[in-house]
Biopython code that builds the backbone (N, CA, C, O; Angstrom):
import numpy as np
from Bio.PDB.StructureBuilder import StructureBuilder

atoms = [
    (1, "UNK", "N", (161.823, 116.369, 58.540)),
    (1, "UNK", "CA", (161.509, 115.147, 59.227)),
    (1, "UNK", "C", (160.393, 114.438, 58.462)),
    (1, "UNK", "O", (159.424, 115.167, 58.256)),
    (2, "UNK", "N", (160.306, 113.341, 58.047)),
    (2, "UNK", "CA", (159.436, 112.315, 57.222)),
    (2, "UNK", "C", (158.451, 112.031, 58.446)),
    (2, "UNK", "O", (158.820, 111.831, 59.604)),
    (3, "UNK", "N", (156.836, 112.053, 57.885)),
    (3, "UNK", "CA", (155.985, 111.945, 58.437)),
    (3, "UNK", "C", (155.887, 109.897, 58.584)),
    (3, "UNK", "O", (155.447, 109.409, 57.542)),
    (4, "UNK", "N", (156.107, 109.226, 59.284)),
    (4, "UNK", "CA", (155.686, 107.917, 59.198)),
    (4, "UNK", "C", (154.595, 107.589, 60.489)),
    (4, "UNK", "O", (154.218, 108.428, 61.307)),
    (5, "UNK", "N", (154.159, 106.025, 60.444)),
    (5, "UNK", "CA", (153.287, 105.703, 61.649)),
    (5, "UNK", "C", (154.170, 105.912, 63.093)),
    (5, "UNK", "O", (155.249, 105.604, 63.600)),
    (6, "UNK", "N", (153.405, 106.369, 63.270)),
    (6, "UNK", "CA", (153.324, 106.489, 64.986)),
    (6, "UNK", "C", (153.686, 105.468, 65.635)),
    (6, "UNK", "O", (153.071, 104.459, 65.288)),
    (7, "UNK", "N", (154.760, 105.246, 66.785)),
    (7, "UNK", "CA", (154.898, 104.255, 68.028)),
    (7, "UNK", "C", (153.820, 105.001, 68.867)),
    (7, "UNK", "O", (152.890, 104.202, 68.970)),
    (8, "UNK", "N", (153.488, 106.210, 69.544)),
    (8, "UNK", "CA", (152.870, 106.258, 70.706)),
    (8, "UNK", "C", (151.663, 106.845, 70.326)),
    (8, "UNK", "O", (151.743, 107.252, 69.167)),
    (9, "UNK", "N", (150.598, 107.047, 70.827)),
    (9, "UNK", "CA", (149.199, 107.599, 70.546)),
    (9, "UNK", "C", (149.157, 109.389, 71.134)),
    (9, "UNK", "O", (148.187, 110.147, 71.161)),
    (10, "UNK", "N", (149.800, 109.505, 71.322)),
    (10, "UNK", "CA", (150.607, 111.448, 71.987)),
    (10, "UNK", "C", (151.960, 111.062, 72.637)),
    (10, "UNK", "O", (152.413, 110.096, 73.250)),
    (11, "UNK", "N", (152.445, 112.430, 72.157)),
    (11, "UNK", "CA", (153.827, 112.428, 72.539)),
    (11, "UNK", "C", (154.261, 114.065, 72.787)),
    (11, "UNK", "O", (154.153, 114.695, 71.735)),
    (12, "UNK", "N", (154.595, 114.661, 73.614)),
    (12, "UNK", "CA", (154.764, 116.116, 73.547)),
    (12, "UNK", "C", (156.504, 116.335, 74.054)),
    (12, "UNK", "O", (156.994, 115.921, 75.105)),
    (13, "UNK", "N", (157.116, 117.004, 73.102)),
    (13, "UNK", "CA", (158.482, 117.453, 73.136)),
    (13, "UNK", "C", (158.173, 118.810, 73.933)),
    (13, "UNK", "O", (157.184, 119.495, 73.673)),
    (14, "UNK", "N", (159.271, 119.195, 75.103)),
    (14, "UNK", "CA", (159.524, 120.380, 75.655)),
    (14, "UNK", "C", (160.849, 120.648, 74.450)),
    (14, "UNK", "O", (161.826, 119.963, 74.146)),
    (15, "UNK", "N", (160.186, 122.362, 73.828)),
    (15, "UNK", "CA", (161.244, 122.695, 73.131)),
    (15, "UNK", "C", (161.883, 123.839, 73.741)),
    (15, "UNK", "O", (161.263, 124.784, 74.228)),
    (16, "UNK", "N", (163.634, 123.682, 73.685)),
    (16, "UNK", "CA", (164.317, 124.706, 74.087)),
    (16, "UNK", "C", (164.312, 126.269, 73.431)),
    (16, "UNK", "O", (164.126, 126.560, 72.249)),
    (17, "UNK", "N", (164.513, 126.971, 74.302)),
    (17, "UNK", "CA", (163.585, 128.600, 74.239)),
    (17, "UNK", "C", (165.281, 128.666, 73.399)),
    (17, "UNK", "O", (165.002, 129.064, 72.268)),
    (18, "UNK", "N", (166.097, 128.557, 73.434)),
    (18, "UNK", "CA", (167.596, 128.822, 72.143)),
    (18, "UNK", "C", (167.320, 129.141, 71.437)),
    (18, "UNK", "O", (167.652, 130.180, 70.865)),
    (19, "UNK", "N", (165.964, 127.730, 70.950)),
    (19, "UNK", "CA", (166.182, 127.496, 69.875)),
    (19, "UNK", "C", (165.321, 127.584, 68.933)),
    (19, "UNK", "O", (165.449, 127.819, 67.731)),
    (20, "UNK", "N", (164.122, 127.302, 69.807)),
    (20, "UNK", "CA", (162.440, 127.525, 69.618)),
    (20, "UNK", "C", (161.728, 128.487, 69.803)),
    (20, "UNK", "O", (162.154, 129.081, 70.794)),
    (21, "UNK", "N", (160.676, 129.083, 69.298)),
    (21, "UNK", "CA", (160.063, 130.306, 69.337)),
    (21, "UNK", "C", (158.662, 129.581, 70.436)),
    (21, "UNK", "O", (158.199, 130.009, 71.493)),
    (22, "UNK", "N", (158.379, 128.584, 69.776)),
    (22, "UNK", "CA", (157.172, 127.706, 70.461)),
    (22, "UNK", "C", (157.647, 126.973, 71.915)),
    (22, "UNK", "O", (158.847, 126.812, 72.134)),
    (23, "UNK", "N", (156.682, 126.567, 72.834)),
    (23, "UNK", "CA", (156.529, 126.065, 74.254)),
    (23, "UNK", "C", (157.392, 124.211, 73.972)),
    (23, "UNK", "O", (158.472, 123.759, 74.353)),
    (24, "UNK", "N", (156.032, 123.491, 72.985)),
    (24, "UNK", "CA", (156.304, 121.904, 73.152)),
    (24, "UNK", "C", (155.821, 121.892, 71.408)),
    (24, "UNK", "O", (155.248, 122.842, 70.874)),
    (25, "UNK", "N", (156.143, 120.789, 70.804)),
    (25, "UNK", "CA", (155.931, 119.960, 69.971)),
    (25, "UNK", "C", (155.281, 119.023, 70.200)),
    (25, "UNK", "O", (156.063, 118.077, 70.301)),
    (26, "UNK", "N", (153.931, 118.584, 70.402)),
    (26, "UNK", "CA", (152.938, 117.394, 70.184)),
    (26, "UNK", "C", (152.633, 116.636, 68.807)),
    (26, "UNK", "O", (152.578, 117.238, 67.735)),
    (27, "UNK", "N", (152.471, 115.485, 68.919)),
    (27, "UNK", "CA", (152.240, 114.563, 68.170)),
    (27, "UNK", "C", (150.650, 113.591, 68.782)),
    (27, "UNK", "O", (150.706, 112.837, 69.753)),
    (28, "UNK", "N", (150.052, 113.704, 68.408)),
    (28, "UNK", "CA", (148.930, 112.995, 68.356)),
    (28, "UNK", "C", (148.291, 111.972, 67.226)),
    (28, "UNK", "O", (148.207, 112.118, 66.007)),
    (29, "UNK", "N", (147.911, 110.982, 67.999)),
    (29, "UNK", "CA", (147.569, 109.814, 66.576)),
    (29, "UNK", "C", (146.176, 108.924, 67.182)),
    (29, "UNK", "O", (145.927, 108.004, 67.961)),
    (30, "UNK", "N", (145.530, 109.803, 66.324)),
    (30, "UNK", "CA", (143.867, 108.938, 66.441)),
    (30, "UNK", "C", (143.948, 107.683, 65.940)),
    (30, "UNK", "O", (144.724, 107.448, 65.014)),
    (31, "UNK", "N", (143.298, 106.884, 66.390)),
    (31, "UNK", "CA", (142.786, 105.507, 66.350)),
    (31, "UNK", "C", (144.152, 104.611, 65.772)),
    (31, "UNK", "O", (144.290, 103.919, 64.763)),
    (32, "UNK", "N", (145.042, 104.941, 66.842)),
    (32, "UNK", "CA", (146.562, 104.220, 66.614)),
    (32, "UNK", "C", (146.702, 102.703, 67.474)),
    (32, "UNK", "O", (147.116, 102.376, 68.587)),
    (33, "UNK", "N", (146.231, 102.137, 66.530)),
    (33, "UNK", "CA", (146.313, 100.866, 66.886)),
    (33, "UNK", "C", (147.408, 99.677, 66.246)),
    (33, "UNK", "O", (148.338, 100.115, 65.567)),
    (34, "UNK", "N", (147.308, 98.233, 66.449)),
    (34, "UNK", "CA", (148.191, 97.126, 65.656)),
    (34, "UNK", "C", (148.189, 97.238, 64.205)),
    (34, "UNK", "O", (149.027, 97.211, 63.304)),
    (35, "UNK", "N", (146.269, 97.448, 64.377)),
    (35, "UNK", "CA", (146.137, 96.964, 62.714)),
    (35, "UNK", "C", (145.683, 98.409, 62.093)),
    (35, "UNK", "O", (145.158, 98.365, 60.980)),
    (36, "UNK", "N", (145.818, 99.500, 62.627)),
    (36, "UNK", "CA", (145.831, 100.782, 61.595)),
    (36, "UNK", "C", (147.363, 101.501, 61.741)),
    (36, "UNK", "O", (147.728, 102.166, 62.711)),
    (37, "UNK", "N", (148.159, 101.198, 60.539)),
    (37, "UNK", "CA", (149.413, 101.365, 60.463)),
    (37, "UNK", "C", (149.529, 102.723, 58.979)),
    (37, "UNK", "O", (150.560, 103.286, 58.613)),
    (38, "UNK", "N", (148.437, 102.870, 58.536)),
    (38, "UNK", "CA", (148.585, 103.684, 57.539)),
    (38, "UNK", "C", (147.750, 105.307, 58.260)),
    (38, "UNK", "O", (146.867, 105.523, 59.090)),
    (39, "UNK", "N", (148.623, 106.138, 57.394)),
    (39, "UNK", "CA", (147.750, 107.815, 57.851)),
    (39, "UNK", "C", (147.234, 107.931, 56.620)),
    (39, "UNK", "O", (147.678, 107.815, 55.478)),
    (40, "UNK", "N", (145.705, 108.306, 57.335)),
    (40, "UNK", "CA", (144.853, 108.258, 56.575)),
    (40, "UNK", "C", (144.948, 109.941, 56.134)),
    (40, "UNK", "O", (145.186, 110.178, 54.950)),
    (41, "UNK", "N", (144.779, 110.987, 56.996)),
    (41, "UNK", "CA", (145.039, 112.348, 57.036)),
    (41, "UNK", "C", (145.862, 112.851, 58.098)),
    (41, "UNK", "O", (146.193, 112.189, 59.081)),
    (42, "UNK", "N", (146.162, 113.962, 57.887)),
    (42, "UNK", "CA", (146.861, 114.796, 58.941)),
    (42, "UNK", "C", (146.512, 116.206, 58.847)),
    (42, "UNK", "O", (146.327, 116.807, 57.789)),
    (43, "UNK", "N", (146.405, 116.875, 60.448)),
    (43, "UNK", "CA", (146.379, 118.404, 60.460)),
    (43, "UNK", "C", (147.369, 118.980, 61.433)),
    (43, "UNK", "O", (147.396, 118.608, 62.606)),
    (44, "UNK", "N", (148.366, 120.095, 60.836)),
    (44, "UNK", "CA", (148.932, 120.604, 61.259)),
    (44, "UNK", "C", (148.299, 121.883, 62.483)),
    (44, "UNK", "O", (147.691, 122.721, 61.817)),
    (45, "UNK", "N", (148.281, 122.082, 63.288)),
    (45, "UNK", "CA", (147.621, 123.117, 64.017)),
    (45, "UNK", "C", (146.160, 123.069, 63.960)),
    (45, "UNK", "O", (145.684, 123.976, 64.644)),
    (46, "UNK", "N", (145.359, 122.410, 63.445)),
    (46, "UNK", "CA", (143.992, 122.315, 63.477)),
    (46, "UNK", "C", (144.027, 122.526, 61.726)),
    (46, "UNK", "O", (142.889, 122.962, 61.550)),
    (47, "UNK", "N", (144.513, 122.483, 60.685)),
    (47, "UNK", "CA", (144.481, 122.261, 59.829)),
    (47, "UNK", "C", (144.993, 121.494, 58.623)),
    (47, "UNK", "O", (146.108, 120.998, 58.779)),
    (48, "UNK", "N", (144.305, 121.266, 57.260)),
    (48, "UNK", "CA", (145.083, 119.805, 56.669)),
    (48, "UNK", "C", (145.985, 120.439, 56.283)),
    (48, "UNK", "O", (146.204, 121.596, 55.924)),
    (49, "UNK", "N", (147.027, 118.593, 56.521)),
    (49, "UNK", "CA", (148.466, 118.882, 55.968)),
    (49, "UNK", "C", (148.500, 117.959, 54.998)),
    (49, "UNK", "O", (147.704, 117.022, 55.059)),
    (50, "UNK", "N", (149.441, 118.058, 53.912)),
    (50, "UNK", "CA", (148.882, 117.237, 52.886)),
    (50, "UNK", "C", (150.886, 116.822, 52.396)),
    (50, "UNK", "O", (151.325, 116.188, 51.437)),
    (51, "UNK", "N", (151.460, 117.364, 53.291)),
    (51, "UNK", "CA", (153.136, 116.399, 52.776)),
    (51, "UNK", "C", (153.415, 115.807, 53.981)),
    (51, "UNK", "O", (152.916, 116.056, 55.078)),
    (52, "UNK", "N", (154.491, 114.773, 53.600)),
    (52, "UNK", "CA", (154.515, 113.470, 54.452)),
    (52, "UNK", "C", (155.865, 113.836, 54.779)),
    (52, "UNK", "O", (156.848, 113.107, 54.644)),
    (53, "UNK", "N", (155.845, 115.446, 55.381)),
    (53, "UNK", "CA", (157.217, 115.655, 56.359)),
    (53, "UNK", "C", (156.948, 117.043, 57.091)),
    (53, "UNK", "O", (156.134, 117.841, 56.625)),
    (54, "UNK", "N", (157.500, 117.238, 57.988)),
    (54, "UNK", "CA", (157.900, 118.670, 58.499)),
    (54, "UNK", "C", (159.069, 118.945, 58.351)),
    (54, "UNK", "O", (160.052, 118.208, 58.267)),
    (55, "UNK", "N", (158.907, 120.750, 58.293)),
    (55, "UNK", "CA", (160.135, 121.319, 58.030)),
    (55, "UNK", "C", (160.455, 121.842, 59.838)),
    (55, "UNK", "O", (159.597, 122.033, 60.700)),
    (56, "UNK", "N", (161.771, 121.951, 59.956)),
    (56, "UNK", "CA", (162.331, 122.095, 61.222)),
    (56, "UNK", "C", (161.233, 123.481, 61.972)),
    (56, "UNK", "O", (160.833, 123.446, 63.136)),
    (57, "UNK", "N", (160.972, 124.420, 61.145)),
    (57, "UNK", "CA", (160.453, 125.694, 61.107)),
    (57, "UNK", "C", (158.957, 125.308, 61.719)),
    (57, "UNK", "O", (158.294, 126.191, 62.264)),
    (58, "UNK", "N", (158.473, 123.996, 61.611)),
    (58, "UNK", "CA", (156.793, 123.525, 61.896)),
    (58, "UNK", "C", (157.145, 123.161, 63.552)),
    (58, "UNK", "O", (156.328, 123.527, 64.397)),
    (59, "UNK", "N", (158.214, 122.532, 63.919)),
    (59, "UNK", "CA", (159.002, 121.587, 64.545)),
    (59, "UNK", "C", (158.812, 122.550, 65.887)),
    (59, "UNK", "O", (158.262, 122.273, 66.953)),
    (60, "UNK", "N", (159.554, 123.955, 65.397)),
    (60, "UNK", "CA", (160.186, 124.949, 66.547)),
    (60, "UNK", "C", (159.288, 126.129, 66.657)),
    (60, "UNK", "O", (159.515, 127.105, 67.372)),
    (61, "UNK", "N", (158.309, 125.973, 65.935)),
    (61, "UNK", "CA", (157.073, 127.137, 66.381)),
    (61, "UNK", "C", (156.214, 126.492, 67.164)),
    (61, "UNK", "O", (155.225, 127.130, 67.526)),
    (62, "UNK", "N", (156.350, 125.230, 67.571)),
    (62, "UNK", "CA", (155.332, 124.534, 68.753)),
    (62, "UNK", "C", (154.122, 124.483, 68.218)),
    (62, "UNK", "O", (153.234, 125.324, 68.353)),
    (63, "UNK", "N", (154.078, 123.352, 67.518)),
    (63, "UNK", "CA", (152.896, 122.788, 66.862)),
    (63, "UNK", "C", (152.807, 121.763, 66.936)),
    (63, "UNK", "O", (153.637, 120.916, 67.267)),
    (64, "UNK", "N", (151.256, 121.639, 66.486)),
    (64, "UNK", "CA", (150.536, 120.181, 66.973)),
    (64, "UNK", "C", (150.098, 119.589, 65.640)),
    (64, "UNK", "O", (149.321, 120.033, 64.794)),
    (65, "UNK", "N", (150.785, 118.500, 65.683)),
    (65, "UNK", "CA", (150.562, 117.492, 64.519)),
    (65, "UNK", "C", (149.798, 116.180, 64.841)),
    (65, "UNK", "O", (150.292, 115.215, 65.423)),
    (66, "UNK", "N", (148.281, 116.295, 64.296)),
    (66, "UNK", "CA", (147.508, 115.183, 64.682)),
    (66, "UNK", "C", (147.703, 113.958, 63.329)),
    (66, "UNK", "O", (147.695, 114.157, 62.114)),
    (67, "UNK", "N", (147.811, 113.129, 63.825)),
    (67, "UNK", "CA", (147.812, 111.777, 62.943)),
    (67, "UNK", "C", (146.204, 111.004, 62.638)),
    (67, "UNK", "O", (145.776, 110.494, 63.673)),
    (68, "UNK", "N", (145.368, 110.854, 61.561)),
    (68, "UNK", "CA", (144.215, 110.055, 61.939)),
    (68, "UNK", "C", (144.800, 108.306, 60.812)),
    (68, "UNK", "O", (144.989, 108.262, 59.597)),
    (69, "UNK", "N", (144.916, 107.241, 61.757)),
    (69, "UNK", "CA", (145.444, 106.430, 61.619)),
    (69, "UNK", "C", (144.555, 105.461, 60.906)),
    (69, "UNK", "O", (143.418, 105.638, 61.342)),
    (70, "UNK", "N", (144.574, 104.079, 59.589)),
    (70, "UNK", "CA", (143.443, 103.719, 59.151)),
    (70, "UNK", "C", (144.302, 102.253, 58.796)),
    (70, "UNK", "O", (145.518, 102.085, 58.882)),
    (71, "UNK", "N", (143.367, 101.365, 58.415)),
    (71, "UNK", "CA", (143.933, 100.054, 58.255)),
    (71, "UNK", "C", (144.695, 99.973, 56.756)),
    (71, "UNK", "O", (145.643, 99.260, 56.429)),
    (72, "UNK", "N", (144.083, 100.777, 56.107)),
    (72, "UNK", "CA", (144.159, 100.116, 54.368)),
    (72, "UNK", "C", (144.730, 102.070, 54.214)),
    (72, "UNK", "O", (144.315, 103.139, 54.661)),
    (73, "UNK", "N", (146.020, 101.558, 53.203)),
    (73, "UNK", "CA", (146.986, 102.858, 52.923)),
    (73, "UNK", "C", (145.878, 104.190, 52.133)),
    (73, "UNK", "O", (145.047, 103.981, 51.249)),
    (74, "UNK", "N", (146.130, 105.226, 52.637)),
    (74, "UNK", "CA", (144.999, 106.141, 51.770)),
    (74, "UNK", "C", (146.347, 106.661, 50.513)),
    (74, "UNK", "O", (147.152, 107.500, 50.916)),
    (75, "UNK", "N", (146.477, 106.220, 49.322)),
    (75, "UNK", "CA", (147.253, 106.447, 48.282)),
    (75, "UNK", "C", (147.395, 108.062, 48.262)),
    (75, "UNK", "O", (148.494, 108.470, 47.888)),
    (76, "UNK", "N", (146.400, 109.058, 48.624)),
    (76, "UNK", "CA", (146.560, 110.388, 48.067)),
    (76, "UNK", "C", (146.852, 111.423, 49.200)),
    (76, "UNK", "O", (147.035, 112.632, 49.058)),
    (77, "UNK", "N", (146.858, 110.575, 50.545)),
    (77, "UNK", "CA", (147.960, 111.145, 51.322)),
    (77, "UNK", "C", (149.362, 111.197, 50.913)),
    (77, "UNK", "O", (150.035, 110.293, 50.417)),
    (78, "UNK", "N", (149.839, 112.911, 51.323)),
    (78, "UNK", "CA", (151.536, 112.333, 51.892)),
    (78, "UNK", "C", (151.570, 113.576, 50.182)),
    (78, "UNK", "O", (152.450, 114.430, 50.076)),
    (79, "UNK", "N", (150.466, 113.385, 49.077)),
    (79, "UNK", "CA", (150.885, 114.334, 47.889)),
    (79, "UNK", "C", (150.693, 115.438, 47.827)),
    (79, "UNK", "O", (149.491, 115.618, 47.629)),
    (80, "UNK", "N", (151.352, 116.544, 47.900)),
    (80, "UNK", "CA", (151.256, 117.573, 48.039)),
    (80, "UNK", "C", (150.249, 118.291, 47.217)),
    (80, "UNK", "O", (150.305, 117.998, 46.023)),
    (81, "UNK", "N", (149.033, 119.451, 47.666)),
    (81, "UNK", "CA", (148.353, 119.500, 46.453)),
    (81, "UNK", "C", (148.642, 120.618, 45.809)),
    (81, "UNK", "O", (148.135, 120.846, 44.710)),
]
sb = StructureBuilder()
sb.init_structure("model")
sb.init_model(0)
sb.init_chain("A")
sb.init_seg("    ")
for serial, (resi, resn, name, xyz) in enumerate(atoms, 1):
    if name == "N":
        sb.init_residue(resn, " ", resi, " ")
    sb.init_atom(name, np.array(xyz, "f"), 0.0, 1.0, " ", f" {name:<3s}", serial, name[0])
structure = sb.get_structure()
C-alpha cells in the first residue's frame, strides 16, 4: 500500500481475526491540515519509517502508523535508508 496524504486526521480499521494476527490498524496524521499536504516523517509503531508504503504484513499485525504532516515537501522522505 503507497504511503500518500491523509483525508482524515485518525482513522482505525477493525481487522478480521482470519486474517489478522493484530486487533485494528490506525492511521494517525499530526498537524493535517489544507495547507500541510506533504509528510514530513513517519513512525511505524512508535518508530521511524523511512518507505513511502506498507507491506500487507505491517497492515495485519495491527499497527499504528503516525503521519507528521508539513507545508513544503520534505525531499528525503519516502527514501529508504
Amino acid at each position: 500500500m503507497e504511503i500518500t496524504s491523509p483525508v482524515f486526521d485518525r482513522i482505525e480499521f477493525d481487522l478480521d481475526p482470519a486474517y489478522a494476527t493484530g486487533k485494528k490498524f490506525t492511521v494517525i496524521a499530526h498537524d493535517n491540515t489544507s495547507e500541510n499536504v506533504y509528510i514530513q516523517k513517519a513512525l511505524l509503531n512508535g518508530k521511524e519509517y523511512t518507505r513511502c508504503y506498507l507491506d500487507f504484513s505491517d497492515i495485519k499485525a495491527g499497527s499504528t502508523l503516525e503521519l507528521f504532516m508539513g507545508k513544503e515537501p520534505n525531499e528525503n522522505w519516502g527514501k529508504e535508508l
